[in-house]
N, C-alpha and C positions, 0 to 999 in steps of 0.2 A: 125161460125165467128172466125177467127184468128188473133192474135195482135201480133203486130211485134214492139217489143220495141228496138229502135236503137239508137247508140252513135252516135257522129258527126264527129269530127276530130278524124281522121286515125281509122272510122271504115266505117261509110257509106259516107265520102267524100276522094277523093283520094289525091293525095301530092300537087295537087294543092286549097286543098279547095274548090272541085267543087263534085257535083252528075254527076257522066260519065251520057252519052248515053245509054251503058251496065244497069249499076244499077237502071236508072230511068225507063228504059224498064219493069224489074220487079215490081217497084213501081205500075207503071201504072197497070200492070197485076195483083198485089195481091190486089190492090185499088178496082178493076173493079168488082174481083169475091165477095166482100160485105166486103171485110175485113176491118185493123183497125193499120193504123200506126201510131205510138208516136215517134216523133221526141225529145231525149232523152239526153239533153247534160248539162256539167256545165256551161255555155254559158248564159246571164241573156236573156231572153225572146224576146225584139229585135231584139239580132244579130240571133236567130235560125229563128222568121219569114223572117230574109233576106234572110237566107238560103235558104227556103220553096219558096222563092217568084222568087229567083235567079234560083232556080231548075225547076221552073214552076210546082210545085206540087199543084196542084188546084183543084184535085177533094175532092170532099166531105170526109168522115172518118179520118182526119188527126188531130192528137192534139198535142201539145207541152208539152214535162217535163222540165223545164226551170231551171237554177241554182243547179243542181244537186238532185231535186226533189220536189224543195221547192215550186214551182208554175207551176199547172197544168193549160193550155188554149184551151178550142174548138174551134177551127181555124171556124167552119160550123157557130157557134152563134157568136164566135169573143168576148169570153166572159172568164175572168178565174174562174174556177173551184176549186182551191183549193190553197192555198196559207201557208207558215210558215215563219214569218219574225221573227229574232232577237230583243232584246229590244237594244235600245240605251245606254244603258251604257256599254251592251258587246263588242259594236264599240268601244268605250272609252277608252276600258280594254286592248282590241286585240291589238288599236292602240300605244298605252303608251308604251302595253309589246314588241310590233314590232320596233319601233324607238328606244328603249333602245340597239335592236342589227343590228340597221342602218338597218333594213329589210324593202322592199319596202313593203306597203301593200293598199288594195285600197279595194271601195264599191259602190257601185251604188244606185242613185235617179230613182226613181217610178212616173210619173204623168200619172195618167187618165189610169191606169193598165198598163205603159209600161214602161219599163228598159227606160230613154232618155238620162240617163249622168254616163257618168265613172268618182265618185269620187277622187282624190287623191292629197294625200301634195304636191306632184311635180309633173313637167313635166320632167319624168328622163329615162334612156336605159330602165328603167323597163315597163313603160306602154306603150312607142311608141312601146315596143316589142309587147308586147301582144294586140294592136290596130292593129297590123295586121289584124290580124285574123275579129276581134271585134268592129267594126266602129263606135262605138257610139260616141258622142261628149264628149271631155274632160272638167272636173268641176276641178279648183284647189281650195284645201281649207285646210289650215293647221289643222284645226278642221275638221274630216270629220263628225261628228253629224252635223255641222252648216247646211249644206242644206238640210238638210232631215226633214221630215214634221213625217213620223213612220220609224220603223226600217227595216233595208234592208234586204232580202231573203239569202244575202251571203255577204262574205269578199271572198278576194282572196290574200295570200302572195306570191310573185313572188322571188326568187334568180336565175339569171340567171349565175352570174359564181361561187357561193360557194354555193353548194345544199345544206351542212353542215349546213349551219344557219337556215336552215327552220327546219330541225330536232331539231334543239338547242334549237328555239324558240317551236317548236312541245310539248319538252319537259318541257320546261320553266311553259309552261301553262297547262300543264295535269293535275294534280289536280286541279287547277279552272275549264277545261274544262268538268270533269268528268258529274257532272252532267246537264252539257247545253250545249256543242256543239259538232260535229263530226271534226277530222282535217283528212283529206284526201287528197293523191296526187292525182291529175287527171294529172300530169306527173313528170321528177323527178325536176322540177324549178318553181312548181304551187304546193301549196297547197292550198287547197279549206275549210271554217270555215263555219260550217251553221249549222242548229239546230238540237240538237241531236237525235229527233226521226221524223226527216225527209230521204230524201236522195233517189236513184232511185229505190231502192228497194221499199220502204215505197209507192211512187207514182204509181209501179208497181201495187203495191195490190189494193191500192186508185180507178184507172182507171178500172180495172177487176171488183170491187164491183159496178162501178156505173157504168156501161153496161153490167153487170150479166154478164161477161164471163169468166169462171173457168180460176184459175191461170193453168192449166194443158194446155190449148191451147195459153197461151202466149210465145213467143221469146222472146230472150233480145240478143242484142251483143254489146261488148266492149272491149277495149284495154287496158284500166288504169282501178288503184286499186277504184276508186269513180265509176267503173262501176260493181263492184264485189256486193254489195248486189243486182241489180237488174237478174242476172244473176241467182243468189241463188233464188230469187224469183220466176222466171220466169219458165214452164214446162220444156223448153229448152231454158238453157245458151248456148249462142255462143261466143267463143273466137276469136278473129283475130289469124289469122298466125303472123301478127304484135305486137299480145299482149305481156306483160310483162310474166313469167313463173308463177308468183302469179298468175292471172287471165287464167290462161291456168289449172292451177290449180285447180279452181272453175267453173268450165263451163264442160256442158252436151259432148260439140264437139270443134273442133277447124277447123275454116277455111284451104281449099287446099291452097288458093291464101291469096294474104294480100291485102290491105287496097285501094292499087294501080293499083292492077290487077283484084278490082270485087268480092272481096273474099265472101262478105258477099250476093252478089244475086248468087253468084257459089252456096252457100250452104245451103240458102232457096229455090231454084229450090231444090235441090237432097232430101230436108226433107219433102218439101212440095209435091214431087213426087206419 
């Protein structure tokens, strides 16, 4: 049995936000021969089943790495598997220290194990942007502890025209963050806050241990720096042709094609050969 650990945007969906024809073709075929795909994104839990749901990915062996590693789901039982949420006053902290440099930042409510509400103090360029992608229904709340019953799986800081301030903020917070959370870009206008010995690497090992199959037969692929531990984890890290040169870096191979052109069923057909 083989595990195919893969990212979502601009690695296994193309510029449209879709699973081709092409790539779903391979799905279906490494599904079929007993294998084991982990749908593996910073993405809270939700919008990846939409994904899965939207791609027609239905058969059996599929499981979700949800929020950048922090909540593992068996799509087969419909049940989650592992979970690492944030306390509430790290929200608190993140929020205070983000608003002091006007940085948009936001989190997500949980009912009944599913992402169902994107938190945030506003409704500003910042979220409609990122509700592209991410459809869940908007929560405003100047407090964003207020709706939350426990603590969320992630924060997400967004700067879509000064990337600078996310670094600033980056830094602002490193010593407090040292010992409690990871800040990670999953691009250069996202940066991703969740618990420090979480992350997709972490959930890589997690999945492997609890279906006994050696990390040496698992895949990972990805584009952005929040896909770089699971990569390191994985037998064989694969990079996008699209990746950043840090994540090209860190990986076993690097795709012929990018993100748009199939890259990543191009170069599990030739490994899996």
């Amino acid at each position: 049995m083989k595990l195919l650990f893969t990212d979502l945007d601009d690695t296994l969906l193309n510029n449209q936000s879709q699973v081709s024809p092409e790539s779903k073709a391979f799905l279906d075929e490494f599904l079929a021969s007993g294998n084991r795909l982990v749908l593996s994104s910073g993405r809270p839990l939700t919008s990846v089943l939409e994904v899965k749901e939207q791609a027609a990915l239905n058969q059996p062996g599929i499981f979700v790495s949800s929020s950048n590693g922090t909540l593992v789901y068996d799509c087969d039982n419909r049940r989650i598997i592992m979970k690492t949420c944030l306390p509430l006053s790290y929200v608190s902290y993140l929020q205070e220290q983000a608003e002091a440099l006007s940085l948009h930042i936001h989190t997500y409510r949980e009912e009944d194990g599913k992402s169902d509400a994107i938190i945030s103090a506003a409704d500003n360029e910042e979220i409609r942007y990122y509700r592209r992608r991410v459809h869940l229904p908007l929560m405003i709340s100047e407090n964003l502890c207020e709706p939350l019953s426990e603590g969320p799986c992630k924060l997400l800081a967004i700067s879509l025209h000064n990337p600078e301030k996310l670094e600033t903020f980056r830094k602002n917070i490193a010593d407090w963050a040292e010992d409690k959370i990871q800040t990670i870009y999953s691009n250069k206008q996202y940066l991703e806050l969740f618990d420090r010995n979480a992350g997709k690497g972490s959930s890589l090992r997690f999945l492997c241990d609890y279906l006994q199959v050696p990390v040496s037969d698992a895949y990972a692929a990805g584009d952005a720096d929040n896909d770089i531990s699971m990569l390191e984890a994985a037998g064989c890290g694969i990079a996008m042709k699209n990746a950043t040169d840090k994540v090209k870096a860190h990986a076993d191979v690097v795709t012929d094609l990018d993100n748009d052109q199939n890259g990543l069923a191009d170069m599990m057909r030739k490994l899996l050969h």
